[in-house]
C-alpha beads as a LAMMPS data file, in Angstrom:
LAMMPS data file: protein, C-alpha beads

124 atoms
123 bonds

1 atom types
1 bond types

-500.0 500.0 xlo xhi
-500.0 500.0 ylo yhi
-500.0 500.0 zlo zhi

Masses

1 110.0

Atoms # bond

1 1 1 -477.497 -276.446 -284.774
2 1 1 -477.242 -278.352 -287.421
3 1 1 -474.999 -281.863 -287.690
4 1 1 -471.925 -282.044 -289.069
5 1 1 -472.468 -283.238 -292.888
6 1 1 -475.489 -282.449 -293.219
7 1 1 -476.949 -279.431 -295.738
8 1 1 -479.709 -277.210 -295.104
9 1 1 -481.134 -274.653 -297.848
10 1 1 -479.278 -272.125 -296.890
11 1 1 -476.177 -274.055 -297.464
12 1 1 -477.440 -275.607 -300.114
13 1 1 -478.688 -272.422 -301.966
14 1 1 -475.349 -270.577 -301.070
15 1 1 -473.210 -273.979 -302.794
16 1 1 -475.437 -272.958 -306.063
17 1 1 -474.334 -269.714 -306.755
18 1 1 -471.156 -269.707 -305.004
19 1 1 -469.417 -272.522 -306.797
20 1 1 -472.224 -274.678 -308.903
21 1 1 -473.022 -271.424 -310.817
22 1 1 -469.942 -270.062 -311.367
23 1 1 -468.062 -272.810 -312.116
24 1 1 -470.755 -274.329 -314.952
25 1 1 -470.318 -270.438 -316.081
26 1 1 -466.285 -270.469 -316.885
27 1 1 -466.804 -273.902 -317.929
28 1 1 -469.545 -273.342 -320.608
29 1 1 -467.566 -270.206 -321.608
30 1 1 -464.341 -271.785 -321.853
31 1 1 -466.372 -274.456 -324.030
32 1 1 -468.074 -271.988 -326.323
33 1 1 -470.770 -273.512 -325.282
34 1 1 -474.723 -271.612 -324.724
35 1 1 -475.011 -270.844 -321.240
36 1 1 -477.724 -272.730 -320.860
37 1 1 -477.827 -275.228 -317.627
38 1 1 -480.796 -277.305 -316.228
39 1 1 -480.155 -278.380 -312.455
40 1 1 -482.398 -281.212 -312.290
41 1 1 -483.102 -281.950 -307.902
42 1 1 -484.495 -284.574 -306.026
43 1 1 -486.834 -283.309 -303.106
44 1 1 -484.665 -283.629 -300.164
45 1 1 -485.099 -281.072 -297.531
46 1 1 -482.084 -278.984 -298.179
47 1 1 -483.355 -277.866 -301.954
48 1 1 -485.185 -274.921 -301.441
49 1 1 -488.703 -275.573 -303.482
50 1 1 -487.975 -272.226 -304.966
51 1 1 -484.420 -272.160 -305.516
52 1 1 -484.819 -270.721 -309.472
53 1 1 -487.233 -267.809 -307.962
54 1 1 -484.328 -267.149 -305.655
55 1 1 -481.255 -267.089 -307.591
56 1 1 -479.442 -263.546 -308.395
57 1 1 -480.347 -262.530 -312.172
58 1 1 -476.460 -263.368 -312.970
59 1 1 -477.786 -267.026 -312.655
60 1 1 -480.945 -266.707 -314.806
61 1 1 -479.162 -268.861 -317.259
62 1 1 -479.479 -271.759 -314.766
63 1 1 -483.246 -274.038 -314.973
64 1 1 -484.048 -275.569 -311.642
65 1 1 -486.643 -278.674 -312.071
66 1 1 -487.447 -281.381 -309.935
67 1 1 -488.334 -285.053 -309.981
68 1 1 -491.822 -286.153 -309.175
69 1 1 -492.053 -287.401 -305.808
70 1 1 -490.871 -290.588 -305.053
71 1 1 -488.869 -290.818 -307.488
72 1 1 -485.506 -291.299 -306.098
73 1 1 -485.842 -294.885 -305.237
74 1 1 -486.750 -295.443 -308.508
75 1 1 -483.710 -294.212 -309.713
76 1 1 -480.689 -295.630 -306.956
77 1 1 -481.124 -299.052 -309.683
78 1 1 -480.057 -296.591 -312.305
79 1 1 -477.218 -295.268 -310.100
80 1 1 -475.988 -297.933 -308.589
81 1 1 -474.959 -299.402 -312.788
82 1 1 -473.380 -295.933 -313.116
83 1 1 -471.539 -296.363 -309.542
84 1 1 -470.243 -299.684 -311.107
85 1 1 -468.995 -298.370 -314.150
86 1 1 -467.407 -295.568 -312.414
87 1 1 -465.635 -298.065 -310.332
88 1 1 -464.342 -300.309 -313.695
89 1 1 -463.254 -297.072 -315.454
90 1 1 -461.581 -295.685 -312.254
91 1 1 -459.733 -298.861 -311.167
92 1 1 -458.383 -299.711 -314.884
93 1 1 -456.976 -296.429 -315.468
94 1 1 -455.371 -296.576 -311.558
95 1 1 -453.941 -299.975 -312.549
96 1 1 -452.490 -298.257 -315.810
97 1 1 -451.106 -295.847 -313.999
98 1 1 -449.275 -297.839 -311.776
99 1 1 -447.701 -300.618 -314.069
100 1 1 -446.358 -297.079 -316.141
101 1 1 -445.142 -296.073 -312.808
102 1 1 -443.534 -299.709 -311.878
103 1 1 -442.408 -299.719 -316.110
104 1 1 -440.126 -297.030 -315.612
105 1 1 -438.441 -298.095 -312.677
106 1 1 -438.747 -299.869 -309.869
107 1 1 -441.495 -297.782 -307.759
108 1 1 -442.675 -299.658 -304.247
109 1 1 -446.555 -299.804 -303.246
110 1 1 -445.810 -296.555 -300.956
111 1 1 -443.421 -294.763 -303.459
112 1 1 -446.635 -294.751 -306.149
113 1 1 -449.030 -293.723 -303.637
114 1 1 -446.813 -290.923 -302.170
115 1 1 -445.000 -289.673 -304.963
116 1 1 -447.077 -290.883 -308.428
117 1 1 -450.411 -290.362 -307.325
118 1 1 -452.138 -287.013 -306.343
119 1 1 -455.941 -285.742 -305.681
120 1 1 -455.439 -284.662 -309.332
121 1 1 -454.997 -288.301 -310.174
122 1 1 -458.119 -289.319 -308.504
123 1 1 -460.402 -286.798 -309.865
124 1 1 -459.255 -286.924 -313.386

Bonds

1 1 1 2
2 1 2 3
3 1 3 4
4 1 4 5
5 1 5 6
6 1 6 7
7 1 7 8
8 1 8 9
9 1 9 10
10 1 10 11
11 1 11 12
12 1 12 13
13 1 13 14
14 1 14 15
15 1 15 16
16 1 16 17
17 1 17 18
18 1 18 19
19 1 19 20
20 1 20 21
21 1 21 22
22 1 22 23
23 1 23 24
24 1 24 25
25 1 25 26
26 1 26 27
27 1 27 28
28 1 28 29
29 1 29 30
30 1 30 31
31 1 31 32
32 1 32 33
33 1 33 34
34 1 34 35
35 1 35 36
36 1 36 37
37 1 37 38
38 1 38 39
39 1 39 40
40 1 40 41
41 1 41 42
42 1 42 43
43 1 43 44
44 1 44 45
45 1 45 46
46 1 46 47
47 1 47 48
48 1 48 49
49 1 49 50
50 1 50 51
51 1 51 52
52 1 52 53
53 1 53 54
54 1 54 55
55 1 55 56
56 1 56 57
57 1 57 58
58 1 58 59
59 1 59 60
60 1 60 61
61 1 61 62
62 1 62 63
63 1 63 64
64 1 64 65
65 1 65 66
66 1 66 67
67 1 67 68
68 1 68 69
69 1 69 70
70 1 70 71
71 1 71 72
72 1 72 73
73 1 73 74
74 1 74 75
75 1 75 76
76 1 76 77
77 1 77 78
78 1 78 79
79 1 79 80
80 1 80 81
81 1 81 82
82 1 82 83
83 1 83 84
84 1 84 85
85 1 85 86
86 1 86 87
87 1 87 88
88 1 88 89
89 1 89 90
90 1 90 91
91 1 91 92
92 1 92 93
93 1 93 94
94 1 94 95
95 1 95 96
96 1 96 97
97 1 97 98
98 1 98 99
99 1 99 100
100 1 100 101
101 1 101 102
102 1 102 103
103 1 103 104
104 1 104 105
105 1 105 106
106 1 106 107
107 1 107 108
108 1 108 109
109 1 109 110
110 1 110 111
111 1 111 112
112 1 112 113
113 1 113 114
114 1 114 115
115 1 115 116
116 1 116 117
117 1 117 118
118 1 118 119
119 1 119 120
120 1 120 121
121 1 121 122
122 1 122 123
123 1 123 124
């Protein structure tokens, strides 16, 4: 059995066309946008080497390639600047959110967090 958290190609295979592939579908439609999607992969053991051969033909549109070997610690420098940024962007517009919050009225610590902030709010 497999641990908790952890994603085998099955899984992994079943996440691409059951919500990756879909979802990048309405989106790109809803764009007007070519549907037209490369799903670039590291080689960790739960992407299936031939994950493009066995995708359905609704989700030809979608290009699997992967990285050369090794190349993933090559690239954690890379993410870990994104990461950063991420974190700047994401705690400047939480801060704006709560002085509008505490503008307005008088809103306690637990007030914003229970009634001005939703998983919305964090993923937007």
């Amino acid at each position: 059995m497999q641990p908790q958290g952890l994603c085998d190609q099955e899984s992994f295979s079943d996440w691409v066309t059951e919500v990756f592939g879909l979802t990048v579908r309405v989106y790109l439609r809803e764009k007007n946008l070519p549907l037209k999607v490369l799903l670039v992969m590291d080689n960790a053991p739960a992407h299936p080497p031939n994950l493009m051969e066995e995708l359905p033909d609704e989700f030809s549109f979608i290009k699997v390639r992967f990285l050369p070997p090794n190349m993933t610690p090559r690239l954690q420098h890379m993410e870990q600047q994104v990461i950063a940024n991420f974190r700047k962007l994401y705690t400047k517009a939480l801060s704006r959110k709560r002085f509008e919050a505490n503008s307005s009225s008088d809103v306690t610590q637990k007030d914003f967090w229970k009634s001005y902030f939703n998983i919305a709010d964090a993923v937007s």
